[in-house]
N, C-alpha and C positions, 0 to 999 in steps of 0.2 A: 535293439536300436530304437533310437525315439522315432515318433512322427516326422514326416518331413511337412518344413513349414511352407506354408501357402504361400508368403512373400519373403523378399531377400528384403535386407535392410538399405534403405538410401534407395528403395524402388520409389518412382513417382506412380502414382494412383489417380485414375478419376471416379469419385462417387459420389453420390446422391446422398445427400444428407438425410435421413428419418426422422430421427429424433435427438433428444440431449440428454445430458446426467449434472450431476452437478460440478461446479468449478469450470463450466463452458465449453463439456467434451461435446459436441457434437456426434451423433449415433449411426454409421451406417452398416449394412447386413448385406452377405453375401452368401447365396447357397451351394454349397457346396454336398459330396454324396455324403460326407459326417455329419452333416446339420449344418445349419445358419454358424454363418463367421462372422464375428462382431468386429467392426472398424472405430476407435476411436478416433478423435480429430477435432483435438486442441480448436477453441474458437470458431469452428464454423456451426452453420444454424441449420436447423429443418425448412427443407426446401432446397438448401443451393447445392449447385453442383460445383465440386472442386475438385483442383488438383492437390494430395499434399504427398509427404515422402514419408516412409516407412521409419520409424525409428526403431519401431522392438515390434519383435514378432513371437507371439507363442503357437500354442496346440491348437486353441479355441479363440484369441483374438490377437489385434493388434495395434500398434498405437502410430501416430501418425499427429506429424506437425503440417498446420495448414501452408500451403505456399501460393495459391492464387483461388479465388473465385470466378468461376468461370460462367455460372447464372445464380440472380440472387434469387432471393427467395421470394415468393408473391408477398408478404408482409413488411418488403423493405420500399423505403423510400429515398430520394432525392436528396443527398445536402448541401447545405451553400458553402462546407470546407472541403481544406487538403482532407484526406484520409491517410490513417493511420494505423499500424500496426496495433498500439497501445489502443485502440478505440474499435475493436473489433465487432460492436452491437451498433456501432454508431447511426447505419440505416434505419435500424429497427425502432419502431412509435416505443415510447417510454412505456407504456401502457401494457404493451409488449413483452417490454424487457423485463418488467414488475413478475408481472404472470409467469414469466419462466423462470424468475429468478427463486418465487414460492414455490412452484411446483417441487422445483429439483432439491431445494433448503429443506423443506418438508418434510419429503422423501426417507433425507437424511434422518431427523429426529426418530420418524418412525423405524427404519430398519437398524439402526447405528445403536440408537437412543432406548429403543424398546417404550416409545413414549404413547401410552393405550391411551389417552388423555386428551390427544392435542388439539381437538377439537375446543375443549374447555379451558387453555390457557395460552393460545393461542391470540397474538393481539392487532394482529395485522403488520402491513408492510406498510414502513414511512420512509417517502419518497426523499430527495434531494431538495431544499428551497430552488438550486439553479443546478437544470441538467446540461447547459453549457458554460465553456470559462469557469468553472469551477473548482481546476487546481489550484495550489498558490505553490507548487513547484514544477518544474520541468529540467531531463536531461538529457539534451545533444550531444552528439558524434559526431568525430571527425574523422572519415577516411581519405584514403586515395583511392580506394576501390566504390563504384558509386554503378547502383542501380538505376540502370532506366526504365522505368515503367511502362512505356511505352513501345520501345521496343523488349523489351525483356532480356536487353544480353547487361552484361556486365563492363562497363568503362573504366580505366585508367586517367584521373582526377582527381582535385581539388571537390571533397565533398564533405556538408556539413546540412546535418538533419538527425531521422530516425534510424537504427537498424534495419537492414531488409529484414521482412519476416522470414524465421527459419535458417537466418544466417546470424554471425559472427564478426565476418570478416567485412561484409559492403554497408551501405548508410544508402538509403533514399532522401533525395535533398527535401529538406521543409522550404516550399517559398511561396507561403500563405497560413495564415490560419487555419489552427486544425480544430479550433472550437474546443479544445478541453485546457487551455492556459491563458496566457494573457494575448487579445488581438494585436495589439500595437509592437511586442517582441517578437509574435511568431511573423508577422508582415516587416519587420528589419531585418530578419533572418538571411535574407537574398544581401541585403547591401554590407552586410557584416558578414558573411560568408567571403565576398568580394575583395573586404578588407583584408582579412585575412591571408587570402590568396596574394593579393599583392606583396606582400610581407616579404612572397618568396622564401618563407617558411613552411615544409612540407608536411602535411596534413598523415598522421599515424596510418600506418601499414601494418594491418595486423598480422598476414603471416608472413610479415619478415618482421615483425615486431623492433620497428623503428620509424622514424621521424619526429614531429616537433608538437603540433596542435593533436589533443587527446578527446578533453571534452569539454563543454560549455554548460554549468548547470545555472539556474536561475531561480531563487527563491523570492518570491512577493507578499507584500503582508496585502489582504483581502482589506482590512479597517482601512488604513493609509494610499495603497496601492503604489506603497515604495518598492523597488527591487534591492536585490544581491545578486551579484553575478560571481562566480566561480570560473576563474579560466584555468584547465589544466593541461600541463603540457610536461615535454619531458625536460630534462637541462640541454641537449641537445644542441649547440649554438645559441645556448642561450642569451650567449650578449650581443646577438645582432637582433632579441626582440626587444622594442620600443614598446616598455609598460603604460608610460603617460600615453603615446600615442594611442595605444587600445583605450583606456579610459577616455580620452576625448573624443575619439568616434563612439564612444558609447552614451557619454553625455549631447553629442552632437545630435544621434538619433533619438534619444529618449529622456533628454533633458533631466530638468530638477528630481526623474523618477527616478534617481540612481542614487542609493542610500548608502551603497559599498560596492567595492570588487575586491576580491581577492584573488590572486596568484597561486596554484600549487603546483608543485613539480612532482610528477609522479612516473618513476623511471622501472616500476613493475612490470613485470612482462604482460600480465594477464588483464584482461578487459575489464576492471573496475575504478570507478572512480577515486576510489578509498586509496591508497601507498600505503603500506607496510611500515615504509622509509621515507622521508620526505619532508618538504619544509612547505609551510601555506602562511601567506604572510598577506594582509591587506593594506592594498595596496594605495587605496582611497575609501572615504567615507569611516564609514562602521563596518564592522565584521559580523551585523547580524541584522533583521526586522525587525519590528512590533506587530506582533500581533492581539486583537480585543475580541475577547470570548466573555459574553454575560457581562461588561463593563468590566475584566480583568485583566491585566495588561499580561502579554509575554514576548521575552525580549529571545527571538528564536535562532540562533546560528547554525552555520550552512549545514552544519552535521548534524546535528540536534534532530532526533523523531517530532513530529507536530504532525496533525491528522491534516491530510494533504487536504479535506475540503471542511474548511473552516466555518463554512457554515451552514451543512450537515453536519458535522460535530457539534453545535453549538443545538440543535436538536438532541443528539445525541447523548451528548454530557446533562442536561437539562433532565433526559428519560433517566438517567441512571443516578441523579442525584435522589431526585422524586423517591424514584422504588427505595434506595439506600436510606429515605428519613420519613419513608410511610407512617413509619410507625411512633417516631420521635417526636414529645412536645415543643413546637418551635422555641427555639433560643433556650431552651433548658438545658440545664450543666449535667452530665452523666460522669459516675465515674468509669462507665464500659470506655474502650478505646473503640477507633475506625481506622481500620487499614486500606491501605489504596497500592496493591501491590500488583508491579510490572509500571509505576506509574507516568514512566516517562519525565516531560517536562513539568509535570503535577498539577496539571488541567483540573482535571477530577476533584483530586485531593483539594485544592484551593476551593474548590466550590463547596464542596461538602464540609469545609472549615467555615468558611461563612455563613454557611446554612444553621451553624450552632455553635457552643461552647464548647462542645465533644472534641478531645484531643483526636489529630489525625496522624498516623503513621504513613509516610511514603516510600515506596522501597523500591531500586529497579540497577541493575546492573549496570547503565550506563554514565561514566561516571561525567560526559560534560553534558548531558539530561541532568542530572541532579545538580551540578553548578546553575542549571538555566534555572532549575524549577525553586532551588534556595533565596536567587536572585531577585526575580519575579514575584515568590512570594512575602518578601522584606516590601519592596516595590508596592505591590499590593492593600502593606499596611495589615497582613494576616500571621498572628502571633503564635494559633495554637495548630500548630503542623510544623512537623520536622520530617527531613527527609533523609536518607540514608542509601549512600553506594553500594551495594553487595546485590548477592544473589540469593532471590528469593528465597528456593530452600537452606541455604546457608543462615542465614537473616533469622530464620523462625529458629532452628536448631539451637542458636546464640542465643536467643532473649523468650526461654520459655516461663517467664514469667508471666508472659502476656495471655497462654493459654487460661481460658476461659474467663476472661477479661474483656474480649470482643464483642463488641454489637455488631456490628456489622465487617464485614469484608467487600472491596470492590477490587474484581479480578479483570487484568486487560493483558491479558498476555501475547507475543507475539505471535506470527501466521502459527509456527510450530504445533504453541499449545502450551500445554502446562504437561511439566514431564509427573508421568505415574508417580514418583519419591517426592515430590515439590506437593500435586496433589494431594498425598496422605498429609504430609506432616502442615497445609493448612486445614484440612479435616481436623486434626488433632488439637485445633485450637480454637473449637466449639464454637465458634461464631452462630448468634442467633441466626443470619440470617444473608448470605450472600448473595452479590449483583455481579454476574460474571457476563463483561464485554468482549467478545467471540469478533475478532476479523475471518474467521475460517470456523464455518458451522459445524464443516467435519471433525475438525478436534474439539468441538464445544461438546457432538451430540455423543461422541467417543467417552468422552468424563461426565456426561449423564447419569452413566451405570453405577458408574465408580461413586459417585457425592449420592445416589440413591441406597445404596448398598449401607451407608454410612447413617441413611436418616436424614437426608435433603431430598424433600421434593420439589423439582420446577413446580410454580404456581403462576407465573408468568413468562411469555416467550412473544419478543418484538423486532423484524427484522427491519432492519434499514439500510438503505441505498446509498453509501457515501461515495460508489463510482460508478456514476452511470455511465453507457457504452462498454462497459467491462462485464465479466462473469461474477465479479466478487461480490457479496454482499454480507454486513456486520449482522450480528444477534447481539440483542438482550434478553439474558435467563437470569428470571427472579430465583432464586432457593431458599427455603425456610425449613430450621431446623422441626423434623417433626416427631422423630423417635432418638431416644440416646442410646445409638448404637455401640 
C-alpha cells in the first residue's frame, strides 16, 4: 500500500508563504515526522498568509490554487485600482517583481540548462516602457453566478467582469480600473454591464450551461487608441437582441473610439471564447486595429496572435533584430536565407526584411496570422519576405533545399516550446547563428541541452518583462554555431 496522503483534494489550507519557484509558485513547508512537506501555490508571494485549495496531492508535496489573501506581505503596497486575479504581483514595487522574476528565470538556466557560463552572457533584465495600461487586449465574463468580495458568499445575478479566482463557474464584477487595460472601458464597464441587464437577456450559467451573454473581448491599437469589441453570445433568443442598440451604447460611451464590433454566436458548451461552430460577423466599423511597431503598420484582427504589450515588444523585436544582423554588412545582399519561424503576424520577420536585402522566410501555423502578416507586409511596401501557412516541422521536412543555406534563424514559439522532432530538423538546417524568443524560460532552458549537444552555444541571454504584475517573463537566447556537430 502507498503512503497516505497528508491532504485530501479540494481541502482549503491556510499557510505562510516562504518562498517562490519559478512561473509564480509561491513556496510553503510543513513538518511533518517524514520530513519538510512542500506546498506549492499558484501566485501567492513570500510573506503572505493565504487561504488556497488542494488540487493534487502527492508522497512528498502538493499543489494548491490561491483563493484569498489573508495578510500581505511586508513588500506589498497600496493601489489606486480594482484588483485582479490576472494582476496577482500587482502590490508588489516593480523593483521587486524584476528581482524575483531573475532569481527564479536564472535558476532555471542553471539547473534545466546546465548553463556553467551564466554569469558571462548573461545581459540583464529589460523592464516594460509602462508598467500600467499596458495591454492592448482584455476578456470579460458573463455570469449569473457573481462573487462578492466582500462578503464572500456567492450570488445569483446579472454579472459581468473577471473570473473568481480558482473558479470556473462565478465572475467578480469589474467596476473600475484595474490598471492593466484601457481606463476609460474598464470605468464603462458598470454602465454597460447595466445595459445589458436590461436587455432582459440572461447572462451564461455555466453549470447549467445556458443563457444568452457569454463574453465581451476588447482589442485596442496602443498607436491610435481605436477599439474592437467582440460581443459573444449564444443564438439563444437571438432575435429579441438589438444589435444597433449595443453599438450605440457603445459609441454613446466611448465615442469616435470605436473602430469595430463584432457579433459571434458561440453555442459550445465549454468556457472558451473560440466556437468550434459558429458564425462572427461585424457588425459595425472594421473587423480589426492598426497597430505601429518601428513605423510599421499592422492591421490586427480579434483572433490574430499580436504581443499583448506593444510597447514592450517594440523593445523586444528591436533586441532580436540587432542580435539577428550583428553580424551582417548593412543593406548588403546575401545569398544566405533568414527564417522567422512560429512568426505569427510577421512583426519580426518585416523588420529583419527592412534591416536588409536578405530574402526572409515566414512560417507559422496559423493560417489568419499569415493573411494579417501577407497583408501588412504589401501594406508596408516590403518585397523580400514571403510567408507560408504550415507547420513548422512539416515546412522544413518539404523545402530541404534550404538546409545550409541559412544565416540566421529567429525562433518564437509558443508557451509550449518547440517539440523535440521540430527542434532536430531546424538543427539540421545549419544556421550560422540563432535568436530564440522564449515566452516560457522553462522550455527555452529545456532545448539548451538539446541546440548545445548539436554545436550551439548560448553567447547571449536577455530577459524582459512584457507583463508586469504577472509571473511570466520573455528570454532572449543568442546561439552561434560553434562546432559541426
Amino acid at each position: 500500500m502507498g503512503r497516505e496522503r497528508l491532504f485530501r483534494k479540494n481541502q482549503v489550507l491556510t499557510l505562510d508563504i516562504q518562498d517562490v519557484a519559478f512561473g509564480g509558485k509561491g513556496i510553503a513547508r510543513q513538518e511533518t515526522e517524514r520530513g519538510p512537506f512542500v506546498i506549492f501555490v499558484q501566485n501567492a508571494l513570500p510573506g503572505q498568509r493565504v487561504n488556497a485549495r488542494v488540487v493534487k496531492c502527492k508522497s512528498k508535496y502538493a499543489e494548491c490554487k490561491l483563493e484569498d489573501v489573508l495578510e500581505r506581505s511586508p513588500s506589498e503596497e497600496a493601489i489606486p485600482y480594482q484588483e485582479i486575479p490576472g494582476a496577482p504581483y500587482a502590490h508588489l514595487p516593480i523593483a521587486d517583481q524584476h528581482a524575483m522574476k531573475e532569481q527564479t528565470a536564472l535558476e532555471l538556466y542553471r539547473k534545466i540548462g546546465n548553463v556553467e557560463h551564466l554569469d558571462s552572457v548573461y545581459q540583464g533584465l529589460v523592464g516594460s516602457p509602462e508598467n500600467w495600461h499596458y495591454r492592448n487586449k482584455m476578456e470579460y465574463s458573463f455570469s449569473a453566478i457573481v462573487h462578492n468580495p466582500e462578503s464572500g458568499e456567492k450570488e445569483d445575478r446579472f454579472g459581468l467582469g473577471f473570473k473568481r479566482r480558482g473558479t470556473w463557474w462565478a465572475v467578480e464584477d469589474l467596476n473600475r480600473d484595474s490598471g492593466l487595460f484601457d481606463a476609460d472601458v474598464e470605468n464603462a464597464l458598470p454602465q454597460l454591464r447595466a445595459w445589458f441587464e436590461s436587455t432582459g437577456l440572461p447572462a451564461w450559467h455555466p453549470p447549467r450551461r445556458e443563457g444568452f451573454f457569454r463574453f465581451l473581448v476588447v482589442r485596442k491599437s496602443i498607436a491610435s487608441q481605436r477599439l474592437l469589441f467582440n460581443l459573444v453570445t449564444t443564438s439563444d433568443d437571438i432575435a429579441d437582441f438589438d444589435s444597433e442598440a449595443f453599438v450605440g451604447q457603445l459609441r454613446k460611451l466611448l465615442g469616435d473610439r470605436i473602430q469595430g464590433v463584432l457579433h459571434t454566436i458561440n453555442d459550445d458548451k465549454g468556457e472558451r471564447v473560440e466556437a468550434r461552430a459558429g458564425a462572427s460577423s461585424c457588425i459595425f466599423g472594421d473587423p480589426y486595429v492598426t497597430e505601429t511597431l518601428h513605423g510599421l503598420d499592422f492591421d490586427v484582427e480579434m483572433a490574430s496572435f499580436f504581443q499583448t504589450n506593444p510597447a514592450s515588444a517594440e523593445r523586444l523585436y528591436q533586441m532580436t533584430v540587432d542580435e539577428a544582423t550583428a553580424d551582417w554588412t548593412d543593406g548588403a545582399t546575401s545569398d544566405g536565407y533568414v527564417m522567422d519561424l512560429f512568426c505569427g503576424t510577421g512583426t519580426i520577420g518585416q523588420l529583419l526584411a527592412r534591416a536588409s536585402n536578405r530574402k526572409v522566410i515566414g512560417v507559422d501555423i496559423v493560417e489568419q496570422a499569415i493573411v494579417d502578416a501577407r497583408r501588412s507586409a504589401q501594406k508596408n511596401g516590403i518585397r523580400n519576405i514571403e510567408f507560408h501557412a504550415a507547420d513548422v516541422g512539416k515546412f522544413l521536412l518539404e523545402y530541404p533545399e534550404y538546409a545550409g543555406k541559412i544565416d540566421t534563424i529567429v525562433l518564437d514559439p509558443p508557451r509550449a516550446g518547440i517539440s523535440p522532432k521540430t527542434l532536430r530538423k531546424v538543427i539540421r538546417l545549419r544556421a550560422k547563428r540563432m535568436v530564440y524568443v522564449s515566452c516560457n524560460p522553462a522550455t527555452q532552458a529545456r532545448d539548451i541541452a538539446t541546440l548545445a549537444e548539436a554545436g550551439y552555444a548560448l553567447t547571449k541571454l536577455t530577459l524582459v518583462d512584457q507583463f508586469p504584475h504577472t509571473a511570466h517573463v520573455e528570454a532572449v537566447g543568442v546561439f552561434e554555431k560553434t562546432a559541426d556537430l
